[in-house]
NUTORLUM-109899 format. One record per residue (C-alpha): chain; x, y, z. Coordinates in Angstrom, 3 decimals, padded with zeros to 6 digits. Layout:
+----+----------+----------+----------+
! ch !       xx !       yy !       zz !
+----+----------+----------+----------+
!  A !        X !        Y !        Z !
...
+----+----------+----------+----------+
***
This chain:
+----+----------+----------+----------+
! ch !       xx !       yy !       zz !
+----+----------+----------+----------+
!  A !  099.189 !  127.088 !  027.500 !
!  A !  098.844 !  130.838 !  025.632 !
!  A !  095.701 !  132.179 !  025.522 !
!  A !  095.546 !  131.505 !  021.684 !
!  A !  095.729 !  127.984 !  022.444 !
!  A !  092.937 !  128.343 !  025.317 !
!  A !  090.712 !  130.648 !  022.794 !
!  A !  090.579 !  127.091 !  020.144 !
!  A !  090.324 !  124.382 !  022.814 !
!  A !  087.222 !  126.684 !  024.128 !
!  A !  086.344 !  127.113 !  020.650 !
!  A !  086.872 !  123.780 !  019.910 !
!  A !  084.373 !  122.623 !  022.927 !
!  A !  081.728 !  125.317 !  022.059 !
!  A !  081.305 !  124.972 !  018.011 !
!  A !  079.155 !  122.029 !  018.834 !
!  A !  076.891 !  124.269 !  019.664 !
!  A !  077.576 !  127.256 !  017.693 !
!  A !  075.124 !  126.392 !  014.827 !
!  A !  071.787 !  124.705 !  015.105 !
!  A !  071.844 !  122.168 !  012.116 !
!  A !  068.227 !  120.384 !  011.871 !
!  A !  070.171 !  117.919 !  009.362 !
!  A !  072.791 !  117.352 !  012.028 !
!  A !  070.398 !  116.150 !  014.117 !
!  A !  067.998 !  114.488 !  012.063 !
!  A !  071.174 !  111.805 !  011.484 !
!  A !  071.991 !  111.315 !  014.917 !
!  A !  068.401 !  110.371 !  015.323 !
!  A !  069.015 !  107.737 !  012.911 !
!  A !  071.661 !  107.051 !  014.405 !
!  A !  069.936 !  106.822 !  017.777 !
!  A !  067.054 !  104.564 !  016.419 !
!  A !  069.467 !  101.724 !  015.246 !
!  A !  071.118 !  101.771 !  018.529 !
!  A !  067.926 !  101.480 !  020.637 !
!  A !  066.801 !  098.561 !  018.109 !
!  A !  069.892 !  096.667 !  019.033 !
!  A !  070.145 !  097.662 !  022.770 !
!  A !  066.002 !  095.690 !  022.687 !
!  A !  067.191 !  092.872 !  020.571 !
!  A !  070.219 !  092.835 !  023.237 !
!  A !  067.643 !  092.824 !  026.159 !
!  A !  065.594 !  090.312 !  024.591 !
!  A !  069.200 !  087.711 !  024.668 !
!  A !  070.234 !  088.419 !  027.796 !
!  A !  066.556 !  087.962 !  029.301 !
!  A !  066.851 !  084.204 !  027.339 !
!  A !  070.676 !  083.557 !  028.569 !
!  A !  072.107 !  082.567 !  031.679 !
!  A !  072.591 !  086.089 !  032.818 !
!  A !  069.037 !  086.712 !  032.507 !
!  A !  068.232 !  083.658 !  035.524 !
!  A !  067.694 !  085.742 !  038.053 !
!  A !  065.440 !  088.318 !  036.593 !
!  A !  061.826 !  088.518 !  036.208 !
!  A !  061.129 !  087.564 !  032.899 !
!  A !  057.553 !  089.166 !  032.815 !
!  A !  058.642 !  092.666 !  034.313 !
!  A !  061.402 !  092.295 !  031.675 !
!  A !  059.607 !  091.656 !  028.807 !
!  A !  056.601 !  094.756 !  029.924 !
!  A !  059.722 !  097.075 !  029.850 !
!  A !  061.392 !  095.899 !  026.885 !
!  A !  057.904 !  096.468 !  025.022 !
!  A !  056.761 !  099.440 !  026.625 !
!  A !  060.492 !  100.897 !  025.193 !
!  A !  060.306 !  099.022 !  022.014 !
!  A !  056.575 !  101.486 !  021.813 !
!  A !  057.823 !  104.384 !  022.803 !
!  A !  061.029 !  104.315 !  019.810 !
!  A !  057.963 !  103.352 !  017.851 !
!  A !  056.670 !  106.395 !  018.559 !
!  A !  059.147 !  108.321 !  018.987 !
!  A !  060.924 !  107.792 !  015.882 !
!  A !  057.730 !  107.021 !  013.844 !
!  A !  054.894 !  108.723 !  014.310 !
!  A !  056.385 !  111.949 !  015.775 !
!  A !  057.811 !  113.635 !  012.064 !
!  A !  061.492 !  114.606 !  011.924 !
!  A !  060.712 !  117.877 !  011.337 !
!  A !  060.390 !  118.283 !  015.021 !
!  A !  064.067 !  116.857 !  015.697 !
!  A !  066.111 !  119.223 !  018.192 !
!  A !  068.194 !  119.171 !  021.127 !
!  A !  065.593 !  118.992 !  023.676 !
!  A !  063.898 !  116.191 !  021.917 !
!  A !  067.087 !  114.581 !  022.038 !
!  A !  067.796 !  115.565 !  025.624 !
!  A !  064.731 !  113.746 !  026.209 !
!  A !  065.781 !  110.124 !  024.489 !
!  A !  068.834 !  110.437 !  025.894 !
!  A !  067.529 !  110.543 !  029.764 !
!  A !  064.899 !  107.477 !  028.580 !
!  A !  066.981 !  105.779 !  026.756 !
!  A !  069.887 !  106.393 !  029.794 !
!  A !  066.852 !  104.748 !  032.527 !
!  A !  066.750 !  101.829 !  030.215 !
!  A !  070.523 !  101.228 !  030.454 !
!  A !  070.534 !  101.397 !  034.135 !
!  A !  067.571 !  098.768 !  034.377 !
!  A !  070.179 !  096.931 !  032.383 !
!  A !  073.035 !  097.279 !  034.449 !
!  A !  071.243 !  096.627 !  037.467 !
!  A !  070.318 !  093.201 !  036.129 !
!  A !  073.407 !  092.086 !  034.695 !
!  A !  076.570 !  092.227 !  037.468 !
!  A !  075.491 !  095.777 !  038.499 !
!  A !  078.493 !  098.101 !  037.587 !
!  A !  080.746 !  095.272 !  037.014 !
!  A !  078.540 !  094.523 !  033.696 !
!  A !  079.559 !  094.992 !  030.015 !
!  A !  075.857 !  097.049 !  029.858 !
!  A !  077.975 !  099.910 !  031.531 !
!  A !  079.177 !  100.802 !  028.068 !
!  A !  075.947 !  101.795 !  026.572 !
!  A !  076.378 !  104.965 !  028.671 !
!  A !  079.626 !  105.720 !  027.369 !
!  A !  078.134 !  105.627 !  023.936 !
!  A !  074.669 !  107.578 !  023.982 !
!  A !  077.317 !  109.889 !  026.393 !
!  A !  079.418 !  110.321 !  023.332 !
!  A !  076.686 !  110.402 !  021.113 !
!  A !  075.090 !  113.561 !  023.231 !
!  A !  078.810 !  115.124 !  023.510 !
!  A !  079.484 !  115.290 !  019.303 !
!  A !  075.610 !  116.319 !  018.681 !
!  A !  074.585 !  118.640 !  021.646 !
!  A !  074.910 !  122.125 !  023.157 !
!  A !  077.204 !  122.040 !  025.919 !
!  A !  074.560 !  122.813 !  028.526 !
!  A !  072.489 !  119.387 !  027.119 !
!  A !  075.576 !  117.670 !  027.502 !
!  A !  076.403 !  118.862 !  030.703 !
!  A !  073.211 !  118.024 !  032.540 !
!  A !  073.125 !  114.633 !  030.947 !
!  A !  076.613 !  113.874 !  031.922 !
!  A !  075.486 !  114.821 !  035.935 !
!  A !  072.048 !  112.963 !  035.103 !
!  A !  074.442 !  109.377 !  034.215 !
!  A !  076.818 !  110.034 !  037.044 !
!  A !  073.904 !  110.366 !  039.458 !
!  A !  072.271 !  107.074 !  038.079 !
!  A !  075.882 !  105.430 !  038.526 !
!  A !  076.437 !  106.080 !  042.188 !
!  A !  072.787 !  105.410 !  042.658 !
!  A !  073.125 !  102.148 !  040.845 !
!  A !  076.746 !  101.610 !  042.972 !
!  A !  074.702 !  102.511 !  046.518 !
!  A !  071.946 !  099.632 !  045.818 !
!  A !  074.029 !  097.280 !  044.210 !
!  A !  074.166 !  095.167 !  047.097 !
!  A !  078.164 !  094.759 !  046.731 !
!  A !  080.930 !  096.078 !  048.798 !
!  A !  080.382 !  099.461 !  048.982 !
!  A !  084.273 !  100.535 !  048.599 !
!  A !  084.337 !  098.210 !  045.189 !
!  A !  081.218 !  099.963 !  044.069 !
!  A !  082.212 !  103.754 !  045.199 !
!  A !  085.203 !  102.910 !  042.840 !
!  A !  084.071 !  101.585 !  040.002 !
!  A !  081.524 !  104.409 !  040.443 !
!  A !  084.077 !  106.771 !  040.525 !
!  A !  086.038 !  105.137 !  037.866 !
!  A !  083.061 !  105.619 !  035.097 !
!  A !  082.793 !  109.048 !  036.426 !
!  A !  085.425 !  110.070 !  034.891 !
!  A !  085.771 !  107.935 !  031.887 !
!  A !  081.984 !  109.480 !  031.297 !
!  A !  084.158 !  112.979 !  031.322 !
!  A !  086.765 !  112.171 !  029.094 !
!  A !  084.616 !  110.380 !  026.758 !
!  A !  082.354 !  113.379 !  026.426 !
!  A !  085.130 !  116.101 !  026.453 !
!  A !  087.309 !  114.444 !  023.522 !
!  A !  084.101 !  113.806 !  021.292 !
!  A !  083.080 !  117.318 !  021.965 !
!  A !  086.736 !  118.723 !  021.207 !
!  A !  087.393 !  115.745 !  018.299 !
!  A !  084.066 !  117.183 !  016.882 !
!  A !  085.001 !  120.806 !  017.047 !
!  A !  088.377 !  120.768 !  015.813 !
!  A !  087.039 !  118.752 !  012.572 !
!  A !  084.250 !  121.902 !  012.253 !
!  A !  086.800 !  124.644 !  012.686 !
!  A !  088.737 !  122.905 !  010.123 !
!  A !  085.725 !  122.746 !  007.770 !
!  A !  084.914 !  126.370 !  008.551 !
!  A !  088.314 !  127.283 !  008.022 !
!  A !  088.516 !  125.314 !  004.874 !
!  A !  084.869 !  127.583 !  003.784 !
!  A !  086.172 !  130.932 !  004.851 !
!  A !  089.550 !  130.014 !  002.902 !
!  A !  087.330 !  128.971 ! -000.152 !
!  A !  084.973 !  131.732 ! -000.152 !
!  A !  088.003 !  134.301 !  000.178 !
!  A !  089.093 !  132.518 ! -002.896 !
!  A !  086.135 !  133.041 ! -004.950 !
!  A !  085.549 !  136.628 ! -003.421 !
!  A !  089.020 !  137.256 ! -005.288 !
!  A !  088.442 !  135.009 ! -007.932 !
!  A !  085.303 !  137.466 ! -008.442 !
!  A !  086.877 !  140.688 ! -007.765 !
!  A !  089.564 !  140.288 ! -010.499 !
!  A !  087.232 !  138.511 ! -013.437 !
!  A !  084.598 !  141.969 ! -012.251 !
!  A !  087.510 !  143.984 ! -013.141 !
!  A !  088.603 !  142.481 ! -016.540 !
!  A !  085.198 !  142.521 ! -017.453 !
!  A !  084.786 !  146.003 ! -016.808 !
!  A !  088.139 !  147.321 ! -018.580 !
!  A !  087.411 !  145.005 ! -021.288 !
!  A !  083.846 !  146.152 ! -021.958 !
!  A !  085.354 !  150.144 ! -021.335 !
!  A !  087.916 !  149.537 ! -024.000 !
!  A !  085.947 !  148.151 ! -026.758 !
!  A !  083.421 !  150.569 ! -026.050 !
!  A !  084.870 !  153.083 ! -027.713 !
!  A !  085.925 !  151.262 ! -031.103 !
!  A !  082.510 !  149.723 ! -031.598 !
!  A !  081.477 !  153.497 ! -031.387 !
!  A !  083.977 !  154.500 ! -033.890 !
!  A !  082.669 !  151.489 ! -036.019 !
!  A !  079.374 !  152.454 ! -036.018 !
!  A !  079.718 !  155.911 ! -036.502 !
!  A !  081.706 !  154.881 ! -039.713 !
!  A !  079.141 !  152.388 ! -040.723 !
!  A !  075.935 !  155.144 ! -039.939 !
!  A !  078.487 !  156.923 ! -042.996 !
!  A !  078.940 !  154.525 ! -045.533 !
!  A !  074.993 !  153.445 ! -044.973 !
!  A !  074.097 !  156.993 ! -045.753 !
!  A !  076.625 !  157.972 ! -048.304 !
!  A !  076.816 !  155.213 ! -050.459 !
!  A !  074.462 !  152.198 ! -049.982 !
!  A !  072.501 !  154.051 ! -053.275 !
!  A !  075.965 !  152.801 ! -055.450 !
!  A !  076.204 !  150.001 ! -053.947 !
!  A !  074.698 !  146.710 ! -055.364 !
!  A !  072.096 !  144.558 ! -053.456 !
!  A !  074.570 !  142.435 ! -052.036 !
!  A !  076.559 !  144.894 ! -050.741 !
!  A !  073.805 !  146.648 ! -048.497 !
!  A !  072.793 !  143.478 ! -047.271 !
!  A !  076.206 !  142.935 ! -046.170 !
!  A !  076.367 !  146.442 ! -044.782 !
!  A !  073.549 !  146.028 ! -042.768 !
!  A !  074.269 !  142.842 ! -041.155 !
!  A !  077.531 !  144.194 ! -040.431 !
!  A !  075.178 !  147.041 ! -038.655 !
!  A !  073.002 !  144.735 ! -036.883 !
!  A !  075.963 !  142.380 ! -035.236 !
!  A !  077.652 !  145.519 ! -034.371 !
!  A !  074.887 !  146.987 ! -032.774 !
!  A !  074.384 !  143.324 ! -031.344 !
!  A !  078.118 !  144.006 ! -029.690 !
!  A !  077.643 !  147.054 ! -028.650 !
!  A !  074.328 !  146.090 ! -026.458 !
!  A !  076.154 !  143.170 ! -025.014 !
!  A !  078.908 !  145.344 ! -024.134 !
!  A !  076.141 !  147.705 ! -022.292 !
!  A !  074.912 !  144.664 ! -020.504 !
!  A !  078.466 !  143.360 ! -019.271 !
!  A !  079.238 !  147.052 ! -017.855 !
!  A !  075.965 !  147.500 ! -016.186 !
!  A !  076.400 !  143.548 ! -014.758 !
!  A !  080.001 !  144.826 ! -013.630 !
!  A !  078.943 !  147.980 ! -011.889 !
!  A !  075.936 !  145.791 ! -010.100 !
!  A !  078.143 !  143.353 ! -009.140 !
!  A !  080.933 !  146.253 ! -007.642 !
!  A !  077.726 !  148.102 ! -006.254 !
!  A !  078.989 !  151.308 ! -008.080 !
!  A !  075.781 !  151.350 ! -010.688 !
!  A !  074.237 !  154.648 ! -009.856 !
!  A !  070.394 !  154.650 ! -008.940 !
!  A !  068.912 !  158.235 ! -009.212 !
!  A !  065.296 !  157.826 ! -007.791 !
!  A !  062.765 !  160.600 ! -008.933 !
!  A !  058.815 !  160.961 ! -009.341 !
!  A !  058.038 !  159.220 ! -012.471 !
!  A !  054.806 !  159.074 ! -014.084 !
!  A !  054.419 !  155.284 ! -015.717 !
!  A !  051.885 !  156.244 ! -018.434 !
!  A !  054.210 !  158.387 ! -021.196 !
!  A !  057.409 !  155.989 ! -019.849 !
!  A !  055.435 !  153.246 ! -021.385 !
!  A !  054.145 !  155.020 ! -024.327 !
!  A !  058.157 !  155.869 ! -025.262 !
!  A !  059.275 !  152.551 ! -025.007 !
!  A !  056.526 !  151.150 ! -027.165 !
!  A !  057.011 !  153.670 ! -029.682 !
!  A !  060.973 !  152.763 ! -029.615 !
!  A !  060.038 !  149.083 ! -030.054 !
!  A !  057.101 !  149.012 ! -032.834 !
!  A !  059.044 !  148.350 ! -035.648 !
!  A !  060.146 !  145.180 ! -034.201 !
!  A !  056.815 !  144.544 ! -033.415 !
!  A !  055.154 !  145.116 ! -036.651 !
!  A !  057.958 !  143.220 ! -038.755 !
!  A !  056.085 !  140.216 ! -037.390 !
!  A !  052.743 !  141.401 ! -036.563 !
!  A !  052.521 !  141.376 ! -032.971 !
!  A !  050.175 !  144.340 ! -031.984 !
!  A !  051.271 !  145.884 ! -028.848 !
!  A !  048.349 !  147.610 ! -026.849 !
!  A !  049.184 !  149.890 ! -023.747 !
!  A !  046.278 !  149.542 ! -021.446 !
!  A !  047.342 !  152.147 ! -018.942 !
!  A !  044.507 !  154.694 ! -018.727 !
!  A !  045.283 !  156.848 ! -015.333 !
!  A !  047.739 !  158.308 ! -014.605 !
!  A !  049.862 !  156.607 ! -011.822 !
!  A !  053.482 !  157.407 ! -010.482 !
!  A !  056.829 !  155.428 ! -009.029 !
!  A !  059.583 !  156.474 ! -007.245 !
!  A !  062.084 !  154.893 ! -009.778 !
!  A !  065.208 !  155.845 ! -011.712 !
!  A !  063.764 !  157.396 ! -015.131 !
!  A !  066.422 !  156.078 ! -017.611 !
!  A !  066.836 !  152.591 ! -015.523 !
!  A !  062.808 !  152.278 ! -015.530 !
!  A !  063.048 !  152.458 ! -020.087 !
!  A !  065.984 !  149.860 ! -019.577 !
!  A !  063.641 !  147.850 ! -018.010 !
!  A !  061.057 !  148.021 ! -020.032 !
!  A !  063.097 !  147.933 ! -023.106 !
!  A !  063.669 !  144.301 ! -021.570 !
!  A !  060.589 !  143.356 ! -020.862 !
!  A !  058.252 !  144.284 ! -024.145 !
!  A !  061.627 !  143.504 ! -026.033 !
!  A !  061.752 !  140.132 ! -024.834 !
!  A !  057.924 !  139.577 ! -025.131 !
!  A !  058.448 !  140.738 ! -028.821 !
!  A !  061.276 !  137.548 ! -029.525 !
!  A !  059.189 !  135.216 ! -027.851 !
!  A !  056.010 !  135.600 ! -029.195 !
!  A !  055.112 !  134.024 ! -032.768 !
!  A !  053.843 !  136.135 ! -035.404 !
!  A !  050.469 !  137.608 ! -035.222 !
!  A !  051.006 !  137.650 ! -031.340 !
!  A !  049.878 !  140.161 ! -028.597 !
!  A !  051.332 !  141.440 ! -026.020 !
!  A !  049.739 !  144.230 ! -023.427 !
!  A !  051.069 !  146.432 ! -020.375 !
!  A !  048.883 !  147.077 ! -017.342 !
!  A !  049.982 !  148.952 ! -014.429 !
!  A !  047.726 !  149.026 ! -011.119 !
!  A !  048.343 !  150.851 ! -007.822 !
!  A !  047.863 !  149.729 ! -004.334 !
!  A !  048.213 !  150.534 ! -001.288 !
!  A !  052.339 !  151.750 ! -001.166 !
!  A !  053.266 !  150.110 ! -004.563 !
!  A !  052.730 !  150.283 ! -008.379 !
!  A !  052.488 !  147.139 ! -010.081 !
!  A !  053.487 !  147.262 ! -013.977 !
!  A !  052.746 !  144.070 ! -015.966 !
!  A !  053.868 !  142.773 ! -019.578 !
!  A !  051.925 !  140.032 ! -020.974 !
!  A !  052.172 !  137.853 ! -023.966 !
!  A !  050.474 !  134.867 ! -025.310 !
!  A !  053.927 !  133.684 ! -026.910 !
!  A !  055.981 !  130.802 ! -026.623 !
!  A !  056.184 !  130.349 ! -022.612 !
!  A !  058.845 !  128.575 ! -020.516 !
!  A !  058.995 !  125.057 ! -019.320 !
!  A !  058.879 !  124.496 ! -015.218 !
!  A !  062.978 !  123.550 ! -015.575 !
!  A !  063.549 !  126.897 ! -017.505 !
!  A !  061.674 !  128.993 ! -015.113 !
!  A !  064.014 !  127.974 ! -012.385 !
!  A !  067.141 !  129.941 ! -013.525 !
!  A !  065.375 !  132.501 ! -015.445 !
!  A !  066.960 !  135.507 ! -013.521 !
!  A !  070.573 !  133.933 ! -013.601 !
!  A !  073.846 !  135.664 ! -015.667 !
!  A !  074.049 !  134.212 ! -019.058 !
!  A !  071.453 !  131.707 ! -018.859 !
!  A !  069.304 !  131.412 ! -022.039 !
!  A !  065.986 !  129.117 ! -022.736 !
!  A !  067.355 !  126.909 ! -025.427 !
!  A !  064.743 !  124.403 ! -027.308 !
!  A !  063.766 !  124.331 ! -030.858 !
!  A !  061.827 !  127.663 ! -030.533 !
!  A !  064.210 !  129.896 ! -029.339 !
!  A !  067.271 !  128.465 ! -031.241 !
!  A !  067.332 !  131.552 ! -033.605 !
!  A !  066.504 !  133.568 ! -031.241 !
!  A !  069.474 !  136.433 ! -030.429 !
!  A !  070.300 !  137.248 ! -026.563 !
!  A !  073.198 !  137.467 ! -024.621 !
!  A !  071.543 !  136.047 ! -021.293 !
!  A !  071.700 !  139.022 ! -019.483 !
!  A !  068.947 !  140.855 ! -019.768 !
!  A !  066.273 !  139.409 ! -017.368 !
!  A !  069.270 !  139.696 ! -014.973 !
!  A !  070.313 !  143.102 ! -014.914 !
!  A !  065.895 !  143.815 ! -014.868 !
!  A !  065.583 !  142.006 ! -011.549 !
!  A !  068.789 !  143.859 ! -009.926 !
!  A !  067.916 !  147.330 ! -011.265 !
!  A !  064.152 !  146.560 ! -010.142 !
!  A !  065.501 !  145.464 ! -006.571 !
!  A !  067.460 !  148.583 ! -006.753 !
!  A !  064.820 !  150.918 ! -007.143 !
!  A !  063.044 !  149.550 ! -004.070 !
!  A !  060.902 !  146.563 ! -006.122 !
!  A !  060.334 !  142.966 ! -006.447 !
!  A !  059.634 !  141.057 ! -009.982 !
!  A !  057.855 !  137.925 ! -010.794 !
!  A !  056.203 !  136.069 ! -013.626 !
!  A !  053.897 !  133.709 ! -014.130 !
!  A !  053.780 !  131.284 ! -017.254 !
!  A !  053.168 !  127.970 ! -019.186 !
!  A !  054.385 !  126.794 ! -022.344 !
!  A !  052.181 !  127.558 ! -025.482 !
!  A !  049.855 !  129.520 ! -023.891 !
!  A !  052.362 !  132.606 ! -023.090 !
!  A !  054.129 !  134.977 ! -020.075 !
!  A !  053.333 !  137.544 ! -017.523 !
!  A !  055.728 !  139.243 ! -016.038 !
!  A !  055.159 !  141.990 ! -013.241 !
!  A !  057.370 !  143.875 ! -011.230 !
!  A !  056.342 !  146.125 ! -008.141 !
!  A !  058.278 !  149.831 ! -007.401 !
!  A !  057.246 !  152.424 ! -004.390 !
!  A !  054.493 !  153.910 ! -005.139 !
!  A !  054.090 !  158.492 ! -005.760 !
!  A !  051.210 !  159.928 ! -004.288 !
!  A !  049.687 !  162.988 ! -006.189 !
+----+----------+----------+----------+
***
């Protein structure tokens, strides 16, 4: 045997044991309830049939219910929360005891009871670390030549058979460890294959995204440069139809050219090349630009935008990446809040951080919605926001460049009433 071959029988013997999977064992304890409900209902029989003659019906029946109370308990009243090896460790050496008492009453080792060790032994082998399994396999043997030494039989018979279940114990425990391993190194195999896959998958669709967005950058430039032109140079010839069409030509190109922002700044997140420049930023006249940059959006429909930041309180934050953010934030508050709206910006310090927070008393988001707010391309769609314009990217690329800077975000909301968002950055000390 090469030493590759020793490495994945080891490997294969081990991986049992390699991860601690509450799940795992919460089934096995399923698994081990149903058995010890059929090993009593067993009991019960064989205490009523022939075999049973010779026993003691009321010491019989005291054990079978003081077992049948414990798996009440056991698996019951205990929660299955608090499932793990040693608890299992523990049912197995009860639940072995039990199997003995059986043996010893039914032909000794001679008796068909003899399998029940074979099968909690397997069960223990495919569901344990080694060490569990190991100590429970010496625990059985020890009960085996004990039972063999008071049997009452020929001793040589008993010795054998003894010996005998020994090591069918061992084999049964050492293929359902390695039968169990090899079918996990498969499946992890079968992940890391996968997941190299979709790393690749990944890599390449980053990459086309990025050349993509890098080569109609410049043409959408060109295109709006030549449209800035016309707009200035001729929309006074031109007849009302014409400058409409002229600027909604402007507005969907500018519409491209944001989304193609978005997609490079998602690519260069994604390839961890977007560069993060952290200075000493003071929030107040941040906020004060970005409002001023978004105010005739927000008085086309009324909504009155009121910065309530009075002192003056600094971040460590990138400068540009901090507007891009807010751009986000108010903008978004802006196309989800009716006419006639509000919306206000607070920031607060404490302690190490600065808090900034953007509030609204639009629209809101449904519980469902609020679940994949943060994820690439995902847009709220319902009857209010069906006109409303977005590529899907925007809360994503806040929470990344927020988490980049050394921040967290969150929001709070509920439909009708309106949304808070607030997002935390280090904190500049005067």
């Amino acid at each position: 045997m090469n030493n590759s071959a020793k490495v994945n029988l080891i490997d294969s013997l081990l991986l049992v044991s390699r991860y601690d999977d509450k799940e795992k064992q919460i089934r096995f304890e399923k698994i081990a309830e149903i058995f010890i409900w059929i090993a009593l209902v067993f009991s019960v029989i064989v205490a009523k049939s022939p075999f049973g003659e010779s026993l003691d019906n009321l010491v019989s029946y005291l054990i079978i219910i003081g077992i049948g109370l414990f798996a009440l308990v056991w698996f019951r009243l205990i929660p299955r929360k608090f499932s793990g090896n040693a608890k299992n460790f523990v049912y197995s050496v009860t639940l072995n005891l039990f199997i003995a008492y059986l043996v010893v009453n039914t032909n000794g080792l001679q008796s068909f009871a003899v399998l029940f060790f074979y099968i909690d032994m397997l069960r223990m082998a495919m569901s344990t670390p080694l060490r569990y399994t190991t100590v429970s396999i010496l625990f059985v043997i020890g009960l085996i030549f004990g039972l063999a030494i008071i049997s009452g039989g020929l001793v040589h018979i008993e010795l054998s058979l003894a010996i005998f279940h020994t090591w069918g114990l061992i084999i049964t425990a050492f293929f359902g460890r390695f039968i169990t391993g090899e079918s996990a190194i498969a499946k992890e195999n079968e992940n890391k294959a996968t997941l190299e896959k979709e790393i690749e998958l990944s890599k390449i669709k980053d990459e086309f995204v990025y050349i993509i967005s890098q080569k109609l950058k410049k043409p959408i430039q060109e295109i709006n440069k030549s449209l800035e032109g016309i707009i200035s140079g001729y929309s006074g010839s031109l007849d009302d139809e014409s400058n409409e069409l002229l600027k909604l030509t402007e507005v969907n190109s500018d519409r491209l050219d944001s989304l193609l922002n978005d997609l490079l700044d998602v690519s260069k997140i994604e390839q961890g090349s977007l560069p993060i420049h952290l200075t000493d930023v003071s929030i107040k006249p941040i906020v004060g630009e970005v409002i001023s940059t978004l105010l005739l959006d927000a008085n086309s429909k009324r909504i009155s935008i009121i910065n309530r930041i009075n002192e003056e309180i600094a971040a460590k934050a990138d400068l540009d990446r901090l507007k891009e953010v807010l751009v986000n934030l108010i903008g978004n508050a802006i196309k989800y809040t009716p006419e006639g709206g509000k919306i206000t910006v607070e920031a607060s310090k404490e302690s190490d951080l600065v808090t900034i927070r953007v509030s609204d008393n639009g629209i809101g988001i449904s519980e469902e919605d609020q679940k994949h707010l943060f994820e690439k391309f995902y847009r709220v769609e319902n009857e209010s926001t069906q006109f409303i314009k977005g590529s899907g990217l925007g809360l994503f690329i806040t929470k990344q460049l927020i988490e980049k800077m050394g921040g967290r975000i969150n929001f709070v909301s509920k439909v009708g009433e309106g949304t808070s968002f607030y997002f935390t950055l280090p904190r500049y000390r005067w």
